[in-house]
GULUM-415980 format. One record per residue (C-alpha): x, y, z; residue number from 1. Coordinates in steps of 0.2 Angstrom, whole numbers, padded with zeros to 4 digits. Layout:
N
((X Y Z) NUM)
...
***
This chain:
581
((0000 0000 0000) 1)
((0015 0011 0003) 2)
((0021 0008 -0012) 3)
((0008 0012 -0022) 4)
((0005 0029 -0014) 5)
((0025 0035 -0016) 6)
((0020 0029 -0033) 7)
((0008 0040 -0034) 8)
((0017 0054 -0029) 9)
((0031 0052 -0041) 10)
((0019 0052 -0056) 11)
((0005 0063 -0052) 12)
((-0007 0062 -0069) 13)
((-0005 0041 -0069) 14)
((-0020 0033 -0075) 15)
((-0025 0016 -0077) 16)
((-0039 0012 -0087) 17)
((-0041 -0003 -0098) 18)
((-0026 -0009 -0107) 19)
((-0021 0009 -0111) 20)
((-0007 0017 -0096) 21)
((-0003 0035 -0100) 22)
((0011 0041 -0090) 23)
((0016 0062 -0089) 24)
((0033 0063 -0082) 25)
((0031 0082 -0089) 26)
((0017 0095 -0094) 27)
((0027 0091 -0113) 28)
((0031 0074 -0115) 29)
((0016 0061 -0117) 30)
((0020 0042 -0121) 31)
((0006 0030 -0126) 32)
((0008 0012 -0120) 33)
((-0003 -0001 -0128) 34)
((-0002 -0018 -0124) 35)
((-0007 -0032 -0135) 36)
((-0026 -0038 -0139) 37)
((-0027 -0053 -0134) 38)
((-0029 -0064 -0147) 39)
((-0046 -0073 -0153) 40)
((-0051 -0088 -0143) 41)
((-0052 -0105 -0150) 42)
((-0067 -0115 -0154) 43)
((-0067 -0129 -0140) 44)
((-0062 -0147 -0151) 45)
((-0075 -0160 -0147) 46)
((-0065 -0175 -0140) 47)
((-0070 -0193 -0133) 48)
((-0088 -0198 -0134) 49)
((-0094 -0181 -0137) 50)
((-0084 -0182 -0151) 51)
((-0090 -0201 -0157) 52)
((-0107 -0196 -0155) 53)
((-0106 -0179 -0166) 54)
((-0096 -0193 -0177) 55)
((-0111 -0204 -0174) 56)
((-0124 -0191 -0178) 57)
((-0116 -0183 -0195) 58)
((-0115 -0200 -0202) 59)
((-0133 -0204 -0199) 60)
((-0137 -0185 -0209) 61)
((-0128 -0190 -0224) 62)
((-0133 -0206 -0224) 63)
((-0151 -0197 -0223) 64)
((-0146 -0187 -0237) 65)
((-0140 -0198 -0250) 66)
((-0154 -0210 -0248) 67)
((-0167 -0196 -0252) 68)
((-0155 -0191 -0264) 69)
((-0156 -0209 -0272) 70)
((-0174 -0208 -0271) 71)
((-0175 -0193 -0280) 72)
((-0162 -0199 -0294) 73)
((-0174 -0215 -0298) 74)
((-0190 -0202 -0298) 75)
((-0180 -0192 -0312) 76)
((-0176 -0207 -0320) 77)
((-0192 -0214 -0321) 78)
((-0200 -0197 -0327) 79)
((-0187 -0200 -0340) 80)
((-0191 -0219 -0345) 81)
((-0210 -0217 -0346) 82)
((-0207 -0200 -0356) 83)
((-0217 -0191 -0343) 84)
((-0209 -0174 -0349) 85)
((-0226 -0162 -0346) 86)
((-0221 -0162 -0327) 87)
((-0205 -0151 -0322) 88)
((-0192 -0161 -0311) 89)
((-0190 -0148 -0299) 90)
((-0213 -0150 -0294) 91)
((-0210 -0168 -0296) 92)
((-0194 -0170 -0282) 93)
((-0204 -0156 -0271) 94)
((-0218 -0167 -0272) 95)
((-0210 -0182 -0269) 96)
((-0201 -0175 -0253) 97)
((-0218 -0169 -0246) 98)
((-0223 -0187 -0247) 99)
((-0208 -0195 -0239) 100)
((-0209 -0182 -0227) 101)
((-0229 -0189 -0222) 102)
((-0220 -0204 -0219) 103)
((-0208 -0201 -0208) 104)
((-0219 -0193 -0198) 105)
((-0231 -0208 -0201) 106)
((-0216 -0220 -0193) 107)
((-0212 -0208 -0179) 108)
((-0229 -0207 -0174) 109)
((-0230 -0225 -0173) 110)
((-0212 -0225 -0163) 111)
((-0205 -0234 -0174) 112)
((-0189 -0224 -0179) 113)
((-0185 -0205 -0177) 114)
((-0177 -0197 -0189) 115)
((-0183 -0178 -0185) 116)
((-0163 -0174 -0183) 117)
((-0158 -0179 -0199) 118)
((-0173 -0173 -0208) 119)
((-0170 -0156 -0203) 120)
((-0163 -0145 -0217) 121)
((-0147 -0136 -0211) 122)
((-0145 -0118 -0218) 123)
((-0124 -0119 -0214) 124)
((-0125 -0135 -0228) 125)
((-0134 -0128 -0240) 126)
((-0124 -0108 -0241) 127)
((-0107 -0120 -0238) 128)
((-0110 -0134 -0249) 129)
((-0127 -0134 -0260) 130)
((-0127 -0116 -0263) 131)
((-0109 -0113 -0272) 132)
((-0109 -0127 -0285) 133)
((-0127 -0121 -0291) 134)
((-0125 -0101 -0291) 135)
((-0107 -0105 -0300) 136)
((-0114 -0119 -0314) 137)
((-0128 -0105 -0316) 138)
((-0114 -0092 -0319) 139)
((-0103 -0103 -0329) 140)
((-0117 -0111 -0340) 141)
((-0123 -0095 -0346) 142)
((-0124 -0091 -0365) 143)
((-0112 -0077 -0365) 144)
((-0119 -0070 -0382) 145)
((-0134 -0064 -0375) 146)
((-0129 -0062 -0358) 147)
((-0119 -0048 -0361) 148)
((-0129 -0041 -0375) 149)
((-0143 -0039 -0361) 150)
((-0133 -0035 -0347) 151)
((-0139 -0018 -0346) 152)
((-0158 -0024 -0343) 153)
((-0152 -0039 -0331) 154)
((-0145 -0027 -0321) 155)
((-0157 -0015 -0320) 156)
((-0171 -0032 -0315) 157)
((-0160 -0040 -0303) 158)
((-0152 -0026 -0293) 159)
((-0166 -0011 -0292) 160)
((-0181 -0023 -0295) 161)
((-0174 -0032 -0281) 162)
((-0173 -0019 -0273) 163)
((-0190 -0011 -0277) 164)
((-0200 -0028 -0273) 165)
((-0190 -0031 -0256) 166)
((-0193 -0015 -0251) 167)
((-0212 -0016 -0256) 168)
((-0215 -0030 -0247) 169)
((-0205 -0025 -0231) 170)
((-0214 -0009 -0232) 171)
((-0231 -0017 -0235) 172)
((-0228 -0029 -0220) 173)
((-0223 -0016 -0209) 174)
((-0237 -0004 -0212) 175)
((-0251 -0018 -0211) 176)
((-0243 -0024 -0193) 177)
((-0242 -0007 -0187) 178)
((-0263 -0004 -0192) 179)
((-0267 -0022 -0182) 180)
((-0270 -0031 -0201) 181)
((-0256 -0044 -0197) 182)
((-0244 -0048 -0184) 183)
((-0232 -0033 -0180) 184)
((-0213 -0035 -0186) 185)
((-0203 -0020 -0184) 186)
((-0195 -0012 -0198) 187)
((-0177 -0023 -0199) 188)
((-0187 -0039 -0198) 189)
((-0199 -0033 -0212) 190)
((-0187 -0026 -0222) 191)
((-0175 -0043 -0219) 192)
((-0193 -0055 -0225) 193)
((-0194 -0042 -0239) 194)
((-0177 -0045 -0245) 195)
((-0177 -0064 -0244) 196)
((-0192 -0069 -0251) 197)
((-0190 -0057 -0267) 198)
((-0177 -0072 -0272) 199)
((-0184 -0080 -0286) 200)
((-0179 -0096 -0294) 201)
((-0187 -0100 -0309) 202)
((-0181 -0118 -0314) 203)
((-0197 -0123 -0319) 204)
((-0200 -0110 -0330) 205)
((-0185 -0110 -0339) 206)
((-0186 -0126 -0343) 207)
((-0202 -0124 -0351) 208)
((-0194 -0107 -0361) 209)
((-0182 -0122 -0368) 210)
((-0196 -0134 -0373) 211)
((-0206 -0122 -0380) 212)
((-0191 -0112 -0390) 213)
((-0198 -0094 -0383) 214)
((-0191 -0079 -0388) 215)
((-0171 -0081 -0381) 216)
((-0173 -0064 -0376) 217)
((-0184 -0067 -0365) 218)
((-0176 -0084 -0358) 219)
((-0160 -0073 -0356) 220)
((-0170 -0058 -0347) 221)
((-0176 -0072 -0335) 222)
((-0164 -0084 -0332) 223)
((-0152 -0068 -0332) 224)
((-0160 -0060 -0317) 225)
((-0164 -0076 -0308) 226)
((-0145 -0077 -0303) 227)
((-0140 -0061 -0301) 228)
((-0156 -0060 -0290) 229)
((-0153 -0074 -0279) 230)
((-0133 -0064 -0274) 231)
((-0143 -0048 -0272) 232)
((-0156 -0056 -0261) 233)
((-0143 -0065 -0248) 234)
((-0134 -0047 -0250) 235)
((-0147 -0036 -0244) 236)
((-0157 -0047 -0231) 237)
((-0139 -0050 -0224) 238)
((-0138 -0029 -0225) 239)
((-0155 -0030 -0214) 240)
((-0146 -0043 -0203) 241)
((-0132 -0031 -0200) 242)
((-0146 -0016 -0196) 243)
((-0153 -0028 -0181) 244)
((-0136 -0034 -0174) 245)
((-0134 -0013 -0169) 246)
((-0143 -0004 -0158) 247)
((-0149 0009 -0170) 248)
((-0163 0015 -0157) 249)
((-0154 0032 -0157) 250)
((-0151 0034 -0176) 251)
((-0163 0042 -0187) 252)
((-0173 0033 -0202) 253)
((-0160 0046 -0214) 254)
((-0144 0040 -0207) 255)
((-0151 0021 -0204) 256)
((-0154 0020 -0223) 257)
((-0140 0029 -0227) 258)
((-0129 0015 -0218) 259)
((-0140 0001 -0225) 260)
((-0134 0009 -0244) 261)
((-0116 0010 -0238) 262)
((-0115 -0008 -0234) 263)
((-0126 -0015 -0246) 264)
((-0114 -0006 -0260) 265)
((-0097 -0012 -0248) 266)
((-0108 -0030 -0251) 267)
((-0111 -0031 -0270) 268)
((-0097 -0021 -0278) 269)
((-0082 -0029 -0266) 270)
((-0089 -0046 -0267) 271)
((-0092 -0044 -0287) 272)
((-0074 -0039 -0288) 273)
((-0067 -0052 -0279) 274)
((-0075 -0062 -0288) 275)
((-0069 -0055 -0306) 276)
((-0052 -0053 -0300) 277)
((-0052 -0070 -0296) 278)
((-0058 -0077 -0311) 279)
((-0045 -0066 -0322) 280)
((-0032 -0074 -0312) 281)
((-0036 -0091 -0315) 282)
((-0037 -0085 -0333) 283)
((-0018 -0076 -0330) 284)
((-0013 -0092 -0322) 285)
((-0019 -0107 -0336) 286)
((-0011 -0099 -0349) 287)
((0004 -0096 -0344) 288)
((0006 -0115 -0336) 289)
((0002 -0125 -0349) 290)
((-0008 -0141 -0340) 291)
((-0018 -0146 -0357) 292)
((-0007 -0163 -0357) 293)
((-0011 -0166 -0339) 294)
((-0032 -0164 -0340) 295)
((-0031 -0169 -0321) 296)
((-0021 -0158 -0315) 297)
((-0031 -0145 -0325) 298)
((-0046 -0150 -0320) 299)
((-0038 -0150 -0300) 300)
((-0035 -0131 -0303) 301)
((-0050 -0127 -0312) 302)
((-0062 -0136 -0295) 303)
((-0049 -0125 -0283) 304)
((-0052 -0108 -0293) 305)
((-0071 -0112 -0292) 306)
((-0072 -0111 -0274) 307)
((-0059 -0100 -0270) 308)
((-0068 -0086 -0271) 309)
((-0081 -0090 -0260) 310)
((-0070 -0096 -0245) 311)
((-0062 -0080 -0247) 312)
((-0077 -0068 -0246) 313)
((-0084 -0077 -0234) 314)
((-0070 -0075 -0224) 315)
((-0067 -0055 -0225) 316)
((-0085 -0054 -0222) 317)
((-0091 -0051 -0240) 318)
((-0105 -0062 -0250) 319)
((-0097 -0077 -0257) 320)
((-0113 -0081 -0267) 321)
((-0110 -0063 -0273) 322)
((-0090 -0068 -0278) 323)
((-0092 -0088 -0285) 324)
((-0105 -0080 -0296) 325)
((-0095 -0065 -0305) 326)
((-0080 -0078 -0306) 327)
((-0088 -0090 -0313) 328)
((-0095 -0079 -0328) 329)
((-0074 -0073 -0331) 330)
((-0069 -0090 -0329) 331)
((-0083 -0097 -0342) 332)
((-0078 -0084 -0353) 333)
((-0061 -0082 -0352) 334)
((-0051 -0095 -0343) 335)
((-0063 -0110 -0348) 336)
((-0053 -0107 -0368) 337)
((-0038 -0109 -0361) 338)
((-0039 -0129 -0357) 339)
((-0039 -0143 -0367) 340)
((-0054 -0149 -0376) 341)
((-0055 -0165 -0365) 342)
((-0056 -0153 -0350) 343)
((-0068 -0141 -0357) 344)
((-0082 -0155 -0358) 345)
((-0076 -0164 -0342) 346)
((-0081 -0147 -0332) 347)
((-0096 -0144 -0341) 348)
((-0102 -0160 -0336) 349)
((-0096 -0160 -0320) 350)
((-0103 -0144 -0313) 351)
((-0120 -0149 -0323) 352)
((-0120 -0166 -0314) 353)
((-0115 -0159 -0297) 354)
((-0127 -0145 -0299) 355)
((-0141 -0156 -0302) 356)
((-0138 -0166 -0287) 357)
((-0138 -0149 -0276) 358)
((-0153 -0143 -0283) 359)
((-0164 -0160 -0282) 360)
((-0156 -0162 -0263) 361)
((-0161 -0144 -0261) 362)
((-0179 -0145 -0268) 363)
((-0181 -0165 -0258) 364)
((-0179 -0155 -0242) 365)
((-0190 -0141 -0244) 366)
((-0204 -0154 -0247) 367)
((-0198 -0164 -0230) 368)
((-0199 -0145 -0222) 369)
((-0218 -0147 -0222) 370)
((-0216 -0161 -0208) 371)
((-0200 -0156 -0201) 372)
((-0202 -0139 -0195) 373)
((-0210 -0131 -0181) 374)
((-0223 -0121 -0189) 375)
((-0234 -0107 -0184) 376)
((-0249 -0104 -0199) 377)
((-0257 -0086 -0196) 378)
((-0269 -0085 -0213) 379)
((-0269 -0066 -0215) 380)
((-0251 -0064 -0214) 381)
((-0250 -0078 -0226) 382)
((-0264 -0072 -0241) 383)
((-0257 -0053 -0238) 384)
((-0238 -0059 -0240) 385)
((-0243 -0069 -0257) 386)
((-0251 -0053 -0264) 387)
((-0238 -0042 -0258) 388)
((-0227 -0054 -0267) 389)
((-0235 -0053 -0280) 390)
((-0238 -0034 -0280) 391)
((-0219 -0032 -0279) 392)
((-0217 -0044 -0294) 393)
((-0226 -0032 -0303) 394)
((-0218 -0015 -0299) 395)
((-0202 -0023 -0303) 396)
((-0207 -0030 -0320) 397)
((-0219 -0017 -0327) 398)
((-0210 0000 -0324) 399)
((-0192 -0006 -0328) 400)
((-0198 -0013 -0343) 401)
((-0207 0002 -0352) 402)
((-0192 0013 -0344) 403)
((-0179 -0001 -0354) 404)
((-0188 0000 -0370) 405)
((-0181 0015 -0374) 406)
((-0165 0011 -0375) 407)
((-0166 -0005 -0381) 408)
((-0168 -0010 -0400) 409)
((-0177 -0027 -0396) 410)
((-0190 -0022 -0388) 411)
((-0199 -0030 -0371) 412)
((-0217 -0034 -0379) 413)
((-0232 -0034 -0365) 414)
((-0234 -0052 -0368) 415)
((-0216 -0054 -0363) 416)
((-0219 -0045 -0345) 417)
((-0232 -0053 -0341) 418)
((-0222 -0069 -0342) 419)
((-0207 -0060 -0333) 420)
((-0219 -0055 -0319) 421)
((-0229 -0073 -0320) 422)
((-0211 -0083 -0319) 423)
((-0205 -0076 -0307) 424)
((-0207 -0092 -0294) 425)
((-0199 -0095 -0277) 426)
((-0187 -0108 -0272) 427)
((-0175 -0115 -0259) 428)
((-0167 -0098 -0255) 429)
((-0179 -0091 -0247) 430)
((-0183 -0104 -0237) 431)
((-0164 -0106 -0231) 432)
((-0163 -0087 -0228) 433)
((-0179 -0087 -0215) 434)
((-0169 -0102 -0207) 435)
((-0155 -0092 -0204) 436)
((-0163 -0077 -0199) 437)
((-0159 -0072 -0181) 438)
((-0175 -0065 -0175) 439)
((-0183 -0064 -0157) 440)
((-0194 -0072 -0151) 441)
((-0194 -0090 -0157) 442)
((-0214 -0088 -0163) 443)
((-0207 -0075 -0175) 444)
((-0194 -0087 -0186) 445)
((-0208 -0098 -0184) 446)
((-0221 -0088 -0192) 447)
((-0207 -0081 -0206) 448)
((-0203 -0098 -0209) 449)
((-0220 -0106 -0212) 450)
((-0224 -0092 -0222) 451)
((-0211 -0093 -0233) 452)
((-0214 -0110 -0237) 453)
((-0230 -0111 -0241) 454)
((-0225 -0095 -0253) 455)
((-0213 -0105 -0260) 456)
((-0224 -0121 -0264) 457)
((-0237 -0109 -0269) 458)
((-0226 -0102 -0283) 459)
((-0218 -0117 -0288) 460)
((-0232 -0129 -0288) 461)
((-0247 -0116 -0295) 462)
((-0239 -0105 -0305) 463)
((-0224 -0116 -0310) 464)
((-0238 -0129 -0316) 465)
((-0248 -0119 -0325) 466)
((-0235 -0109 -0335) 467)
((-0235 -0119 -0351) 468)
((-0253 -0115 -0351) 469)
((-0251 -0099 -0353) 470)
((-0235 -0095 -0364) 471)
((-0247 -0104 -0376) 472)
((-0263 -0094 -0372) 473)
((-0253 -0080 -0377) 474)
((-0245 -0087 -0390) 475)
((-0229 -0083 -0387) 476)
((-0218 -0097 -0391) 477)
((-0210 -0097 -0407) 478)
((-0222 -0101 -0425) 479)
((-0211 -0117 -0433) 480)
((-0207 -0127 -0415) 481)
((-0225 -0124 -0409) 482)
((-0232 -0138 -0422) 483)
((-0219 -0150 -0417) 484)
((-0220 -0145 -0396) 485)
((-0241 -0149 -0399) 486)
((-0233 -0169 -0399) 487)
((-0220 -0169 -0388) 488)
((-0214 -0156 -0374) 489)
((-0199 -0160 -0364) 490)
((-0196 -0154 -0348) 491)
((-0183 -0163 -0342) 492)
((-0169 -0154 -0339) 493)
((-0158 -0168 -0336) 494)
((-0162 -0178 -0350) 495)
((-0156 -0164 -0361) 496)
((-0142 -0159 -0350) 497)
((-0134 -0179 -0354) 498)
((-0138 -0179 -0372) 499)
((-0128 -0162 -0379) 500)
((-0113 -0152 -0376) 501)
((-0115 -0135 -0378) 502)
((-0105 -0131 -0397) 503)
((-0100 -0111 -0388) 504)
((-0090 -0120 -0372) 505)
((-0077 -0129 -0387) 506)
((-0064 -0117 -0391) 507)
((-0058 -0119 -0407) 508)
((-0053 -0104 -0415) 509)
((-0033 -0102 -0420) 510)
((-0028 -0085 -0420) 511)
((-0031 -0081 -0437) 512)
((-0049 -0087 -0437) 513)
((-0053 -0076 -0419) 514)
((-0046 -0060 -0429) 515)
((-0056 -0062 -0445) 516)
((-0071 -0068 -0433) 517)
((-0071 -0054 -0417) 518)
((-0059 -0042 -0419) 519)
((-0062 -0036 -0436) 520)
((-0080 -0036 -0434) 521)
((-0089 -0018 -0438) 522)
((-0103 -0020 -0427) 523)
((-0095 -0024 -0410) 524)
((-0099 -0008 -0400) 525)
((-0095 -0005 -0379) 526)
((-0087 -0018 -0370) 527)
((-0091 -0030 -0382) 528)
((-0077 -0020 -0394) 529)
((-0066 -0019 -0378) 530)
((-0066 -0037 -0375) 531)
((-0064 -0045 -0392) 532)
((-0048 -0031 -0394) 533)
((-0041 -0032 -0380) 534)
((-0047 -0041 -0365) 535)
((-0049 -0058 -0373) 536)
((-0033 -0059 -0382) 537)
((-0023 -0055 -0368) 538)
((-0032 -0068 -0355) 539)
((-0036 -0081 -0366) 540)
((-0025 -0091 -0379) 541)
((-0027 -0092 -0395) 542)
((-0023 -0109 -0402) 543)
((-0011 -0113 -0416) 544)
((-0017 -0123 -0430) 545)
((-0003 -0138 -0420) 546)
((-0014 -0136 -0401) 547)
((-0031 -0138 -0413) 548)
((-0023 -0154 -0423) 549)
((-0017 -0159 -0404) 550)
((-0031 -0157 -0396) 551)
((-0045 -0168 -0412) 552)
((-0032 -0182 -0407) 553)
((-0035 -0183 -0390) 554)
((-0052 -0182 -0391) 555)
((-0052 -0195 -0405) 556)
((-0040 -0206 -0394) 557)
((-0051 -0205 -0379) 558)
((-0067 -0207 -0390) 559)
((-0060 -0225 -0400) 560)
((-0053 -0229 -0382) 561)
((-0072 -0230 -0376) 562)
((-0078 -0238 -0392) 563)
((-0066 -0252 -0388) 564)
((-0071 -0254 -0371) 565)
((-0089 -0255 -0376) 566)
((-0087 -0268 -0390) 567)
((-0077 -0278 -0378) 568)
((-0091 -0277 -0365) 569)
((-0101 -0294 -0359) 570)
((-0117 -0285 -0371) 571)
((-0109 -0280 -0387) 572)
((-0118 -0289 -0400) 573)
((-0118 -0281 -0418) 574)
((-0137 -0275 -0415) 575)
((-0130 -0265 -0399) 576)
((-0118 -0259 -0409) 577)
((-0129 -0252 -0421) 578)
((-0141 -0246 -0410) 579)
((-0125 -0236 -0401) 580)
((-0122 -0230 -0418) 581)
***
């Protein structure tokens, strides 16, 4: 104690508060001593039985998953078989989960298994690992041509109509609790539902635009929006989530917004950098190491460039949905012409092949949902959410469009809006965005939750159903296929995803027949004239007329190799042969 008070003495001004110690040996002289912050603590590691049991329980989960995957695959298949191609996979997997979802809860009732752990769909798996391979196959399987002869109109659809629908249905939300009309949510909450269910996932629709041979515009405007949509969703309900993790009680509605706008903008254009940025350098780095004569090494660095940017957002606290999107569009359209032909058509059927299993998990689960989760069903909120939804659809679609037409030279008909606004279906998205809401009290996810599933199976079974209808009550599909569609209209997606390989994702164009084909084209105007001079020639490589004779004789190789392998099977008769022929 003595000491401490002759210390005091000595310095007069001492003060200790915190980590910070400021000591004033003079009324001059001031010296700041910081000490270290101490560093993050570690996640406990689960050891012994805890850890055998978590073992225990993951294994039961994916054991879960892959048989309702398996299930799914022989619904598909049989859909496939017994050509019953009027009903889109996506309605028939949802289907099928809500029935193996009955009986589950069927066998449970009867206490004769419980499987209600492994039934419930985890939001951390599906933005970790069913999420990525979707949004970047979607990205990289896009038809470049008229992407980015619409990306102009895509934009404007999926970033401010977005934006308008979400802040429709927030604001329509919030008003209505506030008058007593439906439960009250307060402004972040109704803002955050707004947001997540203005995700749209039309893959019913799209695949009817492809059976039917509608206008491409119009599959493009669509399809387009769709995926930027679904990264500007996440990205502006996780802008809401951000609003309610502060205590904003002593901000005003000006300088709330204003913050919202600065960290939505922070959200989209750092993410969709990262993501470009990425995508170039996978671009920088296949063509400067040649890998063609190694496909697996190639097609190693391809599957680490895919997910790179995603790990990498995610962990600086950007959207990775947002990054694995933009890079792979570079990567499609630049780094994908820098591999070898065998490559090029073993990622383009990879990531078709590995999306599809995402999606038909993703779409099994949301029809288990219906049994799995806690629900809490309040009619007014639901039937004024559906028309708000709807609303919103339609103050996106209608006012954009007119305001497009004119600058654009093919014009948006009427017909065509009313498809946009009509396809505009919801998927798994939303539904794995209200799981991961954090809201207060537990009766309020509940409600958000049950409410965005019945919008979702509203949208995907009604007006997902009863699309092809109406393309052809308006008579918008195109004049010559609409005779041969009147016998046979496929919607399979995967039947048609096994049978072709798209001509645009073989790059075979020597430097020579690039320049006579792009470069000295006249009517190339904005970025479309910056990337054929310059950006494409300097990321991608042009082959010599040696890499293309190279590259027809590996594939030739590869193609007699299987041909052999198949005559030599236990069932190669001469009439299979012929058939295979």
């Amino acid at each position: 104690m003595g000491e401490k008070m002759a210390e005091e003495d000595r310095f007069p001004n001492t003060t200790h508060e915190g980590f910070n110690v400021t000591l004033h040996t003079t009324p001059v002289v001031t010296t700041k001593l910081v000490l270290p912050t101490p560093a993050k603590p570690i996640l406990p590691v689960q050891t012994g039985e805890q850890a055998q049991q978590e073992e225990q329980s993951s294994g039961m989960t994916i054991f879960f998953s892959l048989l309702v995957l398996a299930i799914c695959i022989i619904l598909v298949h049989l859909l496939i078989r017994y050509r019953l191609h009027f009903l889109p996979e996506s309605v028939a997997v949802v289907s099928l989960g809500i029935l193996m979802g009955a009986v589950i809860k069927i066998i449970e009732f009867k206490k004769l298994a419980n499987w209600k752990e492994e039934e419930m769909f985890r939001p951390n798996m599906f933005f970790l690992l069913l999420l990525p391979p979707i949004i970047f196959e979607s990205g990289y399987s896009l038809h470049k041509g008229n992407f980015f002869q619409n990306i102009g109109s895509i934009t404007l659809f999926a970033v401010f109509g977005t934006a308008i629908s979400a802040f429709v249905v927030g604001g329509g939300i919030y008003f209505l609790g506030q008058a007593d009309v439906i439960s009250k949510l307060n402004m972040t909450d109704s803002f955050a539902f707004g947001s997540l269910i203005s995700a749209v996932d039309p893959v019913a629709t799209i695949a009817i635009f492809n059976a039917l041979h509608v206008d491409p515009v119009l599959n493009m405007l669509v399809f387009g929006e769709s995926i930027l949509n679904d990264a500007v969703s996440i990205v502006l309900t996780n802008t809401a989530e951000g609003l309610t993790r502060k205590n904003m009680s002593d901000v005003s509605g000006w300088q709330t917004f204003l913050q919202a706008l600065g960290y939505f903008l922070k959200m989209f254009f750092g993410s969709a950098a990262l993501g470009t940025l990425t995508g170039l350098i996978s671009a920088l780095v296949l063509k400067h190491i040649d890998l063609r004569k190694t496909p697996s090494l190639e097609f190693g660095m391809m599957i680490i460039f895919a997910y790179l940017p995603y790990g990498l957002a995610e962990g600086i606290s950007l959207s990775g949905i947002m990054a694995i999107l933009f890079s792979g569009i570079v990567m499609s359209h630049y780094t994908h012409h820098n591999l070898s032909p065998v490559t090029q058509i073993l990622m383009q059927q990879t990531l078709r092949t590995v999306a599809f299993l995402c999606e038909t998990c993703v779409f099994a689960f949301l029809g288990l949902s219906i049994f799995s989760f806690p629900h809490k069903f309040e009619i007014s909120f639901v039937i004024w959410c559906i028309v708000l939804v709807l609303f919103g659809r339609a103050v996106n679609i209608f006012p954009l469009s007119y305001l497009l037409n004119f600058f654009r030279d093919h014009k948006i008909t009427p017909k065509m809006m009313f498809i946009m606004w009509f396809s505009g279906l919801r998927g798994a998205i939303p539904y794995a965005l209200s799981l991961h809401l954090d809201l207060e009290p537990m009766e309020k996810r509940q409600l958000i939750g049950t409410t965005t599933i019945i919008i979702v199976l509203f949208t995907i079974l009604l007006l997902g159903g009863s699309t092809m209808p109406l393309i052809r009550l308006v008579d918008i599909e195109d004049a010559k296929a609409r005779r041969r569609n009147r016998k046979d209209v496929n919607l399979s997606k995967t039947e048609k995803m096994g049978n072709t390989v798209e001509s645009e994702h073989l790059s075979e164009l020597t430097e020579e027949e690039y320049e006579a084909h792009y470069v000295r084209r006249q009517d190339l105007k904005g970025f479309l004239w910056l990337d054929a001079k310059y950006l494409n020639p300097f990321f991608t490589r042009r082959l010599t007329q040696e890499d293309l004779h190279h590259g027809r004789i590996q594939m030739k190789t590869l193609t007699n190799k299987w041909y052999e392998e198949v005559r030599q099977g236990p069932s190669g008769s001469e009439d299979d042969e012929q058939e295979l022929l």
